[in-house]
LOBADO-315762 format. One record per residue (C-alpha): residue in three letters; x, y, z. Coordinates in steps of 0.1 Angstrom, whole numbers, plus 5000, padded with zeros to 4 digits. Layout:
N
AlaXYZ/...
***
This chain:
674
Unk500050005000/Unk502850235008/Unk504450204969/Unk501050364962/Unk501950714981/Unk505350694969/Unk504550714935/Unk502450964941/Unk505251214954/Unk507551064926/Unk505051174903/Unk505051554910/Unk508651514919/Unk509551444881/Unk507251714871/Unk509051984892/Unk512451834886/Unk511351844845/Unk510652214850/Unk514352294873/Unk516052074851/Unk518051934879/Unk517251704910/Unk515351844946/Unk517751784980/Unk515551554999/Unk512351655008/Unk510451585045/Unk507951385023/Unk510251145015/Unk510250995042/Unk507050825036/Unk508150635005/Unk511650535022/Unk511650135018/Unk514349915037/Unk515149555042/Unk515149395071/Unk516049015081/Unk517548825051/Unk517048425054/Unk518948295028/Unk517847895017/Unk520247575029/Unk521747584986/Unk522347924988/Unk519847994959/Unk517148204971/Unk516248445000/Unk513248535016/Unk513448895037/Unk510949155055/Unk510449445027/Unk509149765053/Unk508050065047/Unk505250365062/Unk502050355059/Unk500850705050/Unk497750695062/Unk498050485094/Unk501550665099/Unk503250365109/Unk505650115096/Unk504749805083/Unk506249485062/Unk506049205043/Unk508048875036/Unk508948874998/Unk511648614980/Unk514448614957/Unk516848444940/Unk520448464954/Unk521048654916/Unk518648884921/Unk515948754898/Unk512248664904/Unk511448874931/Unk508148904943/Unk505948884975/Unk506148584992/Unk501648604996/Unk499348764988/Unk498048855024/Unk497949245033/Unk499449205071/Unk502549205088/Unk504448925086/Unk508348835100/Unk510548585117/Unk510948415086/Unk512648025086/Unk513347815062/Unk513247455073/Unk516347225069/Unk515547115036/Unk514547475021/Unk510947285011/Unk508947535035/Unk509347855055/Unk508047915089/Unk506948265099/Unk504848495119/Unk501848705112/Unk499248895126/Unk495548805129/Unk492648955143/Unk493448755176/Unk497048855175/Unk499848725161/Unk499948335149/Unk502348085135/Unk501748015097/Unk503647755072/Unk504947835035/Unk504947555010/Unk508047644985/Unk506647394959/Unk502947544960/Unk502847874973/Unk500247774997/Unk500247885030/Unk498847725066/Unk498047865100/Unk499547655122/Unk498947805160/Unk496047955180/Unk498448145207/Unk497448345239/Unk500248575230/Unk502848655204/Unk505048405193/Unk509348495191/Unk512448315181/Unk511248055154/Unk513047795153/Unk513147465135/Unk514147125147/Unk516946945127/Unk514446655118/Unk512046955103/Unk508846805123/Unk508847055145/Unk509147435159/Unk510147575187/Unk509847945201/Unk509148145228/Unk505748315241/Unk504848515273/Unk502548355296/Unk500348595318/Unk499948555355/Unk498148735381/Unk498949015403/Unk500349005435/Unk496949145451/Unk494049095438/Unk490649255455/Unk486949225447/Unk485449535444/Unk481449555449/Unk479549555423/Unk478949865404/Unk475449985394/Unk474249905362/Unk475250135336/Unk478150295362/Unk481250475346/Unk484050375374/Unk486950425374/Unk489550225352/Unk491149945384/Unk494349995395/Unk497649945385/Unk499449685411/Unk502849545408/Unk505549425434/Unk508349395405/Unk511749555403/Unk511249605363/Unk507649715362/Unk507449935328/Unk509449945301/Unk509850255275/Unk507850175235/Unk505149975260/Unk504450115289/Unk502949925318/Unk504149525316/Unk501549285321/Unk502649045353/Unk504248735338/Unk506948555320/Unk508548435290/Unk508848075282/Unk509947805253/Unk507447615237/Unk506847345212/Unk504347285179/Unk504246995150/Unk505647175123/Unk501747045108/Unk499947215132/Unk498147135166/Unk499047195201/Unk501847395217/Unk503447235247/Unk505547435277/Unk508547335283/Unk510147565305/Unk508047675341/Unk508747875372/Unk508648245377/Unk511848315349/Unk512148445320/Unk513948255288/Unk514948445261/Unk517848535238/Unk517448225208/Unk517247895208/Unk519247615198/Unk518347235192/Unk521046965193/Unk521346765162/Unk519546465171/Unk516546715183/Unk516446605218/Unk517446925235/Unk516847265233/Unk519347575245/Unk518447895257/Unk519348195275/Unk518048255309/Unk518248385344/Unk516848115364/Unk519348235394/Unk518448275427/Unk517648675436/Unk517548685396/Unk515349025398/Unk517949225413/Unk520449035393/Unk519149225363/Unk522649175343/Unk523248825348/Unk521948555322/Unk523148155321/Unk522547885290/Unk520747635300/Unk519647295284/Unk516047205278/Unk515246855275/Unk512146795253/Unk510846495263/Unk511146515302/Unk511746895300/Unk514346925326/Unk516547215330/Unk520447205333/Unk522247505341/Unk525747495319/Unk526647845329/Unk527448025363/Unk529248315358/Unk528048675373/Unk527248845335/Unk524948805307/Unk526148465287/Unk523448435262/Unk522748325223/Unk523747945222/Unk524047795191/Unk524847445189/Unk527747315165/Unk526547085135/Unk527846775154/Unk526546885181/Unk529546855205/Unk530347235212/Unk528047495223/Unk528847855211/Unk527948135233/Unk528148535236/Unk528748715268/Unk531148855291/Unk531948855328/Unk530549175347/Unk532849465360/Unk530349695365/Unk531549895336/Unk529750125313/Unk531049915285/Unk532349585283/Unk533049395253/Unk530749115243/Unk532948755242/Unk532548475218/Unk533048155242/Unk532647775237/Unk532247515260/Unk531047135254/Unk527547035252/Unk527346905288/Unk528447275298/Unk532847145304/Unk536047325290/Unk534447685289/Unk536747905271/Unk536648215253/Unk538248235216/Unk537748615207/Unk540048705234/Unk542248905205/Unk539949095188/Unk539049405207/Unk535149485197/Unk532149315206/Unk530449015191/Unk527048955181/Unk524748745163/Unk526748435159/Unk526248115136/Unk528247815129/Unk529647775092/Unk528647395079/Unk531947255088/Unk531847325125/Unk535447475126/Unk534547845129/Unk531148105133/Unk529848385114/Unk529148705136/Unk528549085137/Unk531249375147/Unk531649725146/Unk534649885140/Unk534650275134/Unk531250295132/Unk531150055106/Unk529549725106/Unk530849435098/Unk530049065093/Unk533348855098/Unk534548495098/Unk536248335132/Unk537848065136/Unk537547825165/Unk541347895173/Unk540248275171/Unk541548385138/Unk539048645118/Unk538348715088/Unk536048995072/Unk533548915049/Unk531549195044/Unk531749605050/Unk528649805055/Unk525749645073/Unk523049855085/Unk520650105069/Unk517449985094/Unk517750245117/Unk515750515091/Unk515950835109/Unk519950865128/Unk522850665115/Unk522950425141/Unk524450055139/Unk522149785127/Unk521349495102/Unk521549115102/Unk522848855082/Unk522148505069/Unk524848205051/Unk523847905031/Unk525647575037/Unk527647665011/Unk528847985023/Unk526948214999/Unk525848535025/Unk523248765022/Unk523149105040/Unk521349395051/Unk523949665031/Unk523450065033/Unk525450375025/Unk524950745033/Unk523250724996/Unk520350465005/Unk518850245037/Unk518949895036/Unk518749675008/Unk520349314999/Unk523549224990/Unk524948904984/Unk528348764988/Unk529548424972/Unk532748234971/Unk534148574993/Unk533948794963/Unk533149114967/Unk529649194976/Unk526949264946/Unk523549464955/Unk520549224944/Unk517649514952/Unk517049864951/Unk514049964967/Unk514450334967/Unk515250434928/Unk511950564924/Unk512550794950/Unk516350864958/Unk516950864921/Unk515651174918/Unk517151344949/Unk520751524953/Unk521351394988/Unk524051565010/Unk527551405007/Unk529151195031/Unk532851265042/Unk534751075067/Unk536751315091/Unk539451275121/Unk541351525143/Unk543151505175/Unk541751535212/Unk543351855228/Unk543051675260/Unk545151345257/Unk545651325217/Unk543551055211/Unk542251015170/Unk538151105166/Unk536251005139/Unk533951195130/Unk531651285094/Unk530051555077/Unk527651585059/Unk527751895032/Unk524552075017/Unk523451914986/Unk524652104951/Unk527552254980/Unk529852544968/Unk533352514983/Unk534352884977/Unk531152955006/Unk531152905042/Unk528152755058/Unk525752725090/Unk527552395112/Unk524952145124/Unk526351965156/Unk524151635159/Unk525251445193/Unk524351085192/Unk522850855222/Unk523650615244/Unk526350755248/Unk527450395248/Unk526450365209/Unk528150425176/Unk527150645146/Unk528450575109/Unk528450635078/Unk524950475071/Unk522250625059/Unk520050895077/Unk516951085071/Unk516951365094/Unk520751455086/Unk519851445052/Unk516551725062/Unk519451905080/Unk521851925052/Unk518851985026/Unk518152295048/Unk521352445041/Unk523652305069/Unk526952105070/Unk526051875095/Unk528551725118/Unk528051355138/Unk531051275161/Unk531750955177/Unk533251055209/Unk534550885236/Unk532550635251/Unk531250555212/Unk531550205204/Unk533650045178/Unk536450175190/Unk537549905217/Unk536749825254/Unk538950105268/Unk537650405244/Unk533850295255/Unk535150265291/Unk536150635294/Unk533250785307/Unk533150585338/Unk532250775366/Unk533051075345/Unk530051125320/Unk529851375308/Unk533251415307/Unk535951455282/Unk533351375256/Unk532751735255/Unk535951815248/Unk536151585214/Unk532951715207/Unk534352075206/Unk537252005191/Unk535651845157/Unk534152195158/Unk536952415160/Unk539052165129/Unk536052205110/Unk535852585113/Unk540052585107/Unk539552445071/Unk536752655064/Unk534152445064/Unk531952585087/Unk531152935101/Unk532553005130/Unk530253285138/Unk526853015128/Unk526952725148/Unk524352545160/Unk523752175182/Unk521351935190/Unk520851595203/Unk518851335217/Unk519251145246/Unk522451125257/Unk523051345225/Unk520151585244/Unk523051555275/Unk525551625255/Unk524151945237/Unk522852125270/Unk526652075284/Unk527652185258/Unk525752495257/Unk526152515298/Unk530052505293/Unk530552775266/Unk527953045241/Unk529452995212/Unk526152845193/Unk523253075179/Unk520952855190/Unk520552465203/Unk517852185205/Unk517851945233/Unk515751635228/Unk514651415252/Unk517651505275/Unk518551385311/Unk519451695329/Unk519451535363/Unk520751215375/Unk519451235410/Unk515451245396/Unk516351065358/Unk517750745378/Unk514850685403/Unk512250775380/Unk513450615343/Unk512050275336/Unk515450135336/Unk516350335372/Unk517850015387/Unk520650025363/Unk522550265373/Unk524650255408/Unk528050145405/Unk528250165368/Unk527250525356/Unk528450675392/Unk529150485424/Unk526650415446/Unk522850535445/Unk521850895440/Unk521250935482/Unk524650775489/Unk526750955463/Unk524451285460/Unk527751505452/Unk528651325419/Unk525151235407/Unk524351675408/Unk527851735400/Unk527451535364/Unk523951685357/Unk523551905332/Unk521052125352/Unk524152215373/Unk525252455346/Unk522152615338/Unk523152935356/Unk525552975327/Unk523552895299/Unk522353195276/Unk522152985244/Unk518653015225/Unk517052685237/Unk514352465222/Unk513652155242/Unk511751835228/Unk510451555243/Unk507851275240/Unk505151295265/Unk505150875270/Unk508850905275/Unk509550615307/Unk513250645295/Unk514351025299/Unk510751105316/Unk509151455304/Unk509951565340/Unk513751605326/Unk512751805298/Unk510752015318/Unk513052085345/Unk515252235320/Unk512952435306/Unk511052635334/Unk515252675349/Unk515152865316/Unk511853015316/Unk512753165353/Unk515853325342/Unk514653475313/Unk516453315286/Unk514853215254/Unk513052895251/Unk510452685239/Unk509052295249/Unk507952085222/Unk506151795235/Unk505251485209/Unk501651355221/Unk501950935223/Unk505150965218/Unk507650695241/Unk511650775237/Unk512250675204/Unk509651015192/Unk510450935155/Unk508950585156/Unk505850725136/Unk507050855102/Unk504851185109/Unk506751265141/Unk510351215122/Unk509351495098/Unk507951735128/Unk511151625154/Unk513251795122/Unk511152075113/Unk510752205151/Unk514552205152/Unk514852365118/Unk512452655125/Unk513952745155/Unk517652785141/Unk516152955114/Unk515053265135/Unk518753265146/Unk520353155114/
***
């Protein structure tokens, strides 16, 4: 439904571009008729591949998807059904005769079978809740996957009966749990999530994990089907123990439960080798750190001779998979904001196989994307550059990489997108490289100077890159060069550069922040006398230190910022997260360094021009942040604005509409000081 819309705007784009005889920048409409891969599955002979095609629906402004197939050569592709609903998690089976996959109903979300020879498809399940993790068993009879199971609330009253047509009150809210709400959902139901069991020809789905735990994180069967693995934390005290995870083996007969890991961390992912002697496994030991690398580890299948083999390689690993021979896995890295998927070894010895996964973060240039490998070693990827989000690319025999779809030529064909340039300069404060990018105006005249754009990313433990972005591209079209660090405490540039802001955050992040600022105005790239910043998240931290440590910027938009840790870290969903990690202690024990490290500290100096954003469902940076910073401004005068996104949670932009207003709020307000 969304093609419909988009070639509607490509319609009236070629008729203005006919008439200017040259291509628009990119335009906030756009947006709508972006398109982007998501989850390759590429068949057992490497032949074809079956992925989720998304996209916004215009009028429901939303994202939705579809499964659709291709061949590995990028032939023959087409939608998968002809059913108008979301559909995901697609599987093939070992054979590659069927695919297994979710969809929604009217009742919710259900398991449904794809017949490869016949196209026809079968509803397999009739679930209480949402099916995750689809996953086949080697004998192809059956499916496992995990599901949430309701349970009741720890007090439960009965109320007296209210008069016949009565409008009461809605009943209230009761919980007893450490993790009671979570930002995107709001209020979580009382229960937990399990693995289950269903014929891969339909009938009856059987528990096979009980008790008050969650399971979650993949499964894994052994070879001969017997047993399944999955992540867990069955522990004792596991609520407060919030980091921790263990692998555990699920028999499926007798359904017992053995424990193969103990350590005090998060191990998690198992994937059984193909003989089924070695269980691979991600995780790392805890240090209470703000970042720690994630390990690749193997141990036997009864859980002896743990050991971890990526003990070289200083970056993360994530979503692992053995290759068919059993001597080596398949996984995920970043390294300088770029993602990669590379080949280890069981010794430990990598090799790269692929540059520039991502592109399924639409709005900010954040890591992303997923992979898939045949038995014969032919991989299919999620690629994207600054120039388009994510589409497929396929790599065979470790050849270089060939792009088997475009979704986005009848839109970014016609656009002059801002360019992409890679930059580095020193840290004044130890010497340390940044990486950082710009992004210049489109049709940009070297011989000008022009309006800097400072966009701070989150986390701050995350990564930008040079993937695409939509709302840098709005920037740039607007007439900006946009600038996107990654300072320290980014990922993708080892354990220790992450580490950085321990107990110091914000810290010397500023510093690299300002410095990309003053190179960028030194070769004349930016005005010196026009510079503006924003962020959201930790990049809405970021910005209003910035702004509280010096008034050099016209004007600055802080989105969904923390401004203080002492309220932020006993109010934020996530509030039990932080002691000992971010700052040491809890906010009443260590009351110094929590205010000392909050922005709102520094809003005596601020005189900066100040728009401040937030979404007014935000559990993660609550709106009481947002608004603390703005009435401190409001009482001493200095100019400001709130913008508050109705139904929005922390990720505002999730609805297409709200991507285009998040950018055009900031634009109109630097454009009165522009």
């Amino acid at each position: 439904m969304y093609r419909f819309y988009s070639l509607l705007i490509c319609v009236f784009t070629f008729q203005f571009v006919t008439a200017q005889t040259q291509k628009l920048p990119f335009q906030p409409m756009d947006v709508f008729a972006l398109e982007w891969a998501t989850d390759p599955q590429i068949s057992p002979d490497g032949k074809q591949i079956v992925y989720k095609r998304n996209g916004f629906d215009i009028m429901k402004d939303n994202a939705i998807g579809n499964l659709w197939i291709i061949n590995a050569d990028g032939t023959s592709h087409r939608k998968l059904t002809s059913r108008e609903v979301s559909e995901s998690q697609a599987v093939w089976s070992p054979t590659g005769d069927r695919i297994v996959f979710s969809s929604t109903t009217d009742e919710g979300s259900e398991i449904y079978m794809y017949w490869i020879a016949t196209g026809q498809i079968a509803r397999l399940s009739q679930l209480e809740k949402s099916p995750s993790s689809l996953t086949w068993s080697p004998d192809g009879k059956s499916i496992a996957f995990t599901m949430f199971v309701s349970e009741k609330p720890p007090v439960v009253i009965k109320m007296p009966e209210k008069p016949k047509g009565a409008k009461w009150a809605e009943p209230a809210r009761i919980t007893d749990r450490l993790k009671h709400e979570a930002d995107g959902s709001g209020y979580m139901e009382p229960g937990f999530t399990h693995v289950f069991v269903i014929p891969a020809d339909g009938g009856t789905a059987r528990q096979l994990t009980s008790g008050n735990y969650n399971h979650r994180s993949g499964l894994s069967f052994s070879p001969n089907g017997k047993d399944i693995y999955v992540s867990g934390n069955r522990v004792d005290d596991w609520e407060y123990r919030f980091r921790n995870s263990e692998v555990y083996k699920v028999n499926v007969d007798t359904k017992q439960i053995t424990a193969l890991t103990s350590q005090d961390g998060p191990d998690h992912s198992p994937q059984v080798s193909p003989d089924g002697k070695t269980i691979a496994y991600l995780g790392y030991e805890d240090r209470s750190q703000d970042h720690q690398n994630t390990v690749l580890q193997l141990m036997n299948a009864d859980g002896s001779n743990k050991r971890i083999i990526s003990s070289d390689f200083d970056g993360s690993v994530s979503d692992i998979t053995w290759d068919a021979s059993g001597k080596g896995l398949y996984f995920l890295y970043d390294i300088h904001g770029n993602t990669k998927v590379g080949h280890m070894t069981t010794s430990g010895k990598i090799t790269k196989l692929a540059d520039n996964v991502g592109g399924t973060t639409i709005g900010r240039p954040y890591a992303s994307g997923s992979y898939s490998v045949s038995q014969n070693g032919t991989l299919v990827y999620t690629q994207s550059r600054p120039e388009y989000p994510a589409e497929l690319a396929v790599v065979e025999n470790k050849k270089k990489a060939t792009l088997i779809t475009n979704l986005n030529a009848d839109v970014l064909d016609y656009r002059e997108l801002g360019q992409t340039e890679e930059v580095w300069y020193k840290s004044t404060f130890d010497g340390r490289d940044i990486q950082g990018w710009i992004v210049k105006p489109p049709f940009y005249d070297a011989s000008k100077k022009y309006p800097l754009l400072v966009e701070n990313h989150g986390g701050p433990i995350l990564n930008y890159g040079d993937r695409f972005t939509a709302e840098i591209q709005l920037f740039a079209a607007d007439g900006y060069v946009v600038f996107y660090p990654n300072p320290r405490g980014s990922t993708s540039y080892g354990e220790e550069f992450g580490n950085l802001l321990k107990n110091n955050y914000p810290g010397q992040d500023y510093n690299d922040v300002m410095d990309g600022v003053d190179y960028l105005v030194e070769k004349g790239i930016a005005d010196n006398d026009r510079l503006f910043v924003t962020g959201g998240s930790a990049g809405g931290i970021m910005t209003t230190w910035m702004i509280g440590k010096n008034h050099r910027f016209k004007a600055a938009a802080v989105v969904k910022p923390v401004v203080n840790w002492i309220s932020k870290t006993l109010v934020a969903d996530n509030y039990f997260g932080y002691a000992n990690s971010r700052y040491e202690g809890q906010p009443w024990e260590n009351f110094e360094t929590y205010w000392k490290f909050s922005p709102l500290s520094l809003v005596g100096n601020i005189e900066t021009p100040t728009m401040v954003m937030v979404g007014m469902n935000d559990l993660r940076t609550p709106p009481s942040e947002a608004k603390q910073l703005y009435h401190a401004l409001k009482l001493r005068k200095v100019e400001t604005v709130l913008v508050e996104i109705p139904d929005a949670y922390h990720n505002i932009v999730q609805r297409p509409s709200n991507l285009i207003s998040k950018t055009a709020h900031i634009l109109a307000w630097f454009r009165k000081y522009n």
